[in-house]
LUMZAGU-657043 format. One record per residue (C-alpha): residue in one letter; residue number from 1; x, y, z. Coordinates in steps of 0.25 Angstrom, whole numbers, plus 5000, padded with zeros to 4 digits. Example, Ala and Ser with C-alpha at 12.3 -4.5 7.8 and 13.67 -1.06 7.14 Angstrom:
<nodes>
> res,n,u,v,w
> A,1,5049,4982,5031
> S,2,5055,4996,5029
</nodes>
This chain:
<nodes>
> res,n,u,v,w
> X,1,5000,5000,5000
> X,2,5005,5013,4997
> X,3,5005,5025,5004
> X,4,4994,5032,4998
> X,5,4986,5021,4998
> X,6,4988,5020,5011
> X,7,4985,5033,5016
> X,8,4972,5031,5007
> X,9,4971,5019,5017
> X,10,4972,5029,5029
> X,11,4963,5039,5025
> X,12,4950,5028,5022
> X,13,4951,5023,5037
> X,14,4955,5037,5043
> X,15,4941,5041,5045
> X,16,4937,5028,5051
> X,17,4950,5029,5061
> X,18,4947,5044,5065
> X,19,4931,5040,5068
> X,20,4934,5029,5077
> X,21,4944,5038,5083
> X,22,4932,5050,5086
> X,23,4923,5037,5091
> X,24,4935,5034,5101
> X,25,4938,5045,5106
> X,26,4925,5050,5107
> X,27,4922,5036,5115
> X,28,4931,5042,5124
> X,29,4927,5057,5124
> X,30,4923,5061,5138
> X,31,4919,5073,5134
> X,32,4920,5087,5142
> X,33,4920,5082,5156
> X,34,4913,5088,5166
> X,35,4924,5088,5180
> X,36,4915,5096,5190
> X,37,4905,5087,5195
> X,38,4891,5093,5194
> X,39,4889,5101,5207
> X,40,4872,5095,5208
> X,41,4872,5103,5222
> X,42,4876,5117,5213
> X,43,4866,5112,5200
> X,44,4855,5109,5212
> X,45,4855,5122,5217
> X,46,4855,5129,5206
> X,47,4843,5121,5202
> X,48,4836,5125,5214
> X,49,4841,5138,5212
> X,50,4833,5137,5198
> X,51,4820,5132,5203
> X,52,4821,5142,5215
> X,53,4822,5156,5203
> X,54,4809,5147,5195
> X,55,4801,5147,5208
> X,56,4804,5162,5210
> X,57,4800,5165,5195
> X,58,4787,5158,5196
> X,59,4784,5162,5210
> X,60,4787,5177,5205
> X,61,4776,5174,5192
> X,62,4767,5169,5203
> X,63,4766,5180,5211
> X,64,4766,5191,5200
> X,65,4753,5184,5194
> X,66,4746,5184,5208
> X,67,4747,5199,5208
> X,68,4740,5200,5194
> X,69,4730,5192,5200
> X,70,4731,5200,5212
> X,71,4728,5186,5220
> X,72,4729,5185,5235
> X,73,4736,5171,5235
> X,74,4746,5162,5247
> X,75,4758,5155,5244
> X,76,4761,5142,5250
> X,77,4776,5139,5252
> X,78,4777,5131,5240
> X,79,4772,5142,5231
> X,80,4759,5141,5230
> X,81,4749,5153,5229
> X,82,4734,5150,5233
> X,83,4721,5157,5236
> X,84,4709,5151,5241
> X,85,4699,5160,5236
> X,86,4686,5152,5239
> X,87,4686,5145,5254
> X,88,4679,5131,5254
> X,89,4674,5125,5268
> X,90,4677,5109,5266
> X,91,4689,5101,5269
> X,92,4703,5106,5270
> X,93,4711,5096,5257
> X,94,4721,5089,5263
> X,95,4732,5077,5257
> X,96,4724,5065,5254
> X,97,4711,5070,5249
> X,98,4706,5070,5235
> X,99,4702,5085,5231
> X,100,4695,5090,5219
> X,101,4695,5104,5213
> X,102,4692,5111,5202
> X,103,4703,5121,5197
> X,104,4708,5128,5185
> X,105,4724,5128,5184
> X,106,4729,5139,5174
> X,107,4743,5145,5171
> X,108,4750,5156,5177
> X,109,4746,5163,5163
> X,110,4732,5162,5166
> X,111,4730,5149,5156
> X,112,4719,5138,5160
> X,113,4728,5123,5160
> X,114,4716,5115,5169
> X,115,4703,5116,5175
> X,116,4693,5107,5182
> X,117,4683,5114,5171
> X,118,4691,5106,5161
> X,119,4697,5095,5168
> X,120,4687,5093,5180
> X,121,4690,5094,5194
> X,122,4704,5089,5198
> X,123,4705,5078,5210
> X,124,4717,5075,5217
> X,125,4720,5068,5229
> X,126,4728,5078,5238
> X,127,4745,5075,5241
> X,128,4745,5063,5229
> X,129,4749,5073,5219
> X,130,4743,5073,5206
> X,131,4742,5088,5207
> X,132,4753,5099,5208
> X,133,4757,5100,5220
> X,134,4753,5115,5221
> X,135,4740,5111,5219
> X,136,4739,5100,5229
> X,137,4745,5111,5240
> X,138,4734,5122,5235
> X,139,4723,5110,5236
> X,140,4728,5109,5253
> X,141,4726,5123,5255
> X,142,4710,5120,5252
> X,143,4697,5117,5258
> X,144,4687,5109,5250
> X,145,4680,5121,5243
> X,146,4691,5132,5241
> X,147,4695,5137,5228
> X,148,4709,5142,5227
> X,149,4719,5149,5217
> X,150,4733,5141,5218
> X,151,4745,5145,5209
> X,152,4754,5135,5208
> X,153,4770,5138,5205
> X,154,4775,5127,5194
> X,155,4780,5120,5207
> X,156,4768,5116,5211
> X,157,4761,5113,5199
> X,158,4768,5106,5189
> X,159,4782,5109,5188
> X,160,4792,5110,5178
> X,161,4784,5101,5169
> X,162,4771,5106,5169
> X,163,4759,5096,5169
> X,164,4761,5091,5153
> X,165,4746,5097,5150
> X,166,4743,5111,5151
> X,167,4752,5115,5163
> X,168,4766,5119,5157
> X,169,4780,5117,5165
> X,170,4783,5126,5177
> X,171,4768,5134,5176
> X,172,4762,5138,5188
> X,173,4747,5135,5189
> X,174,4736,5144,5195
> X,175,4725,5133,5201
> X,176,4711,5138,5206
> X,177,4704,5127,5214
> X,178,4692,5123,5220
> X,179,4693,5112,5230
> X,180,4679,5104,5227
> X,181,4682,5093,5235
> X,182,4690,5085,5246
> X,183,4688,5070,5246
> X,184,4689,5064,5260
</nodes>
């Protein structure tokens, strides 16, 4: 074989040789290593720190659409405004009992999403879930027979993921209730 035919020679496997060189070594390419561990304490806190400015911004729209309203309303710790406009005379609701209601839920921007006039009266059996749990703490504050006004911060209604219907993600929910029923 001479020289040029095998240069020739060379040249035909040359490609092959360099692709199986770039599959080894990217077998053992490591890439860009990362040397600090990951600080979870440093990412946890400024998760919280997050969550903490959300609440703040939300609890802010809150009370800015109260005063348009001009309601007189009372916060629980949690976040929750309520008003008992009508005073019932029946049972106090407590965990354990089956409640019905009829309610409207809307929208901090005023839209409709849900009423007992469309979906008929909602049941639920008080401290199973089932229901946000801004609802179910508004529903304790009741006697059979009140009607109240709650606004529930996203926290307490459906969260980051909304309810998959009508309630979009992080919304906060106005509720007006009436508390028809207690079942022993």
């Amino acid at each position: 074989m001479n020289t040029k035919e095998y240069l020739m020679n060379i040249f035909k496997i040359f490609p092959i040789f360099l692709f199986m060189l770039l599959i080894l070594a990217s077998c053992n390419y490591q890439g860009n290593k990362h040397t600090e561990p990951v600080d979870r304490e440093k990412i946890e806190a400024s998760l919280i720190e997050a969550n903490k400015k959300s609440v703040m911004i939300e609890d802010g729209h809150i009370e800015d659409y109260i005063q348009r309203k001009d309601w007189k309303m009372q916060k629980t710790g949690t976040g929750l405004r309520y008003k008992i406009y009508d005073v019932g005379d029946g049972d106090k609701a407590v965990e354990g009992k089956v409640v019905a209601l009829e309610y409207s839920v809307q929208l901090i921007n005023g839209d409709l999403i849900y009423s007992s006039d469309n979906n008929g009266l909602k049941e639920f059996l008080i401290g199973k879930g089932g229901v946000g749990a801004g609802l179910e703490e508004g529903i304790l504050l009741l006697r059979e027979g009140d009607s109240a006004k709650f606004i529930l911060p996203s926290h307490l209604g459906f969260g980051l993921t909304g309810d998959g219907d009508k309630i979009p993600p992080k919304s906060t929910l106005i509720y007006n209730v009436k508390l028809l029923t207690i079942k022993r």
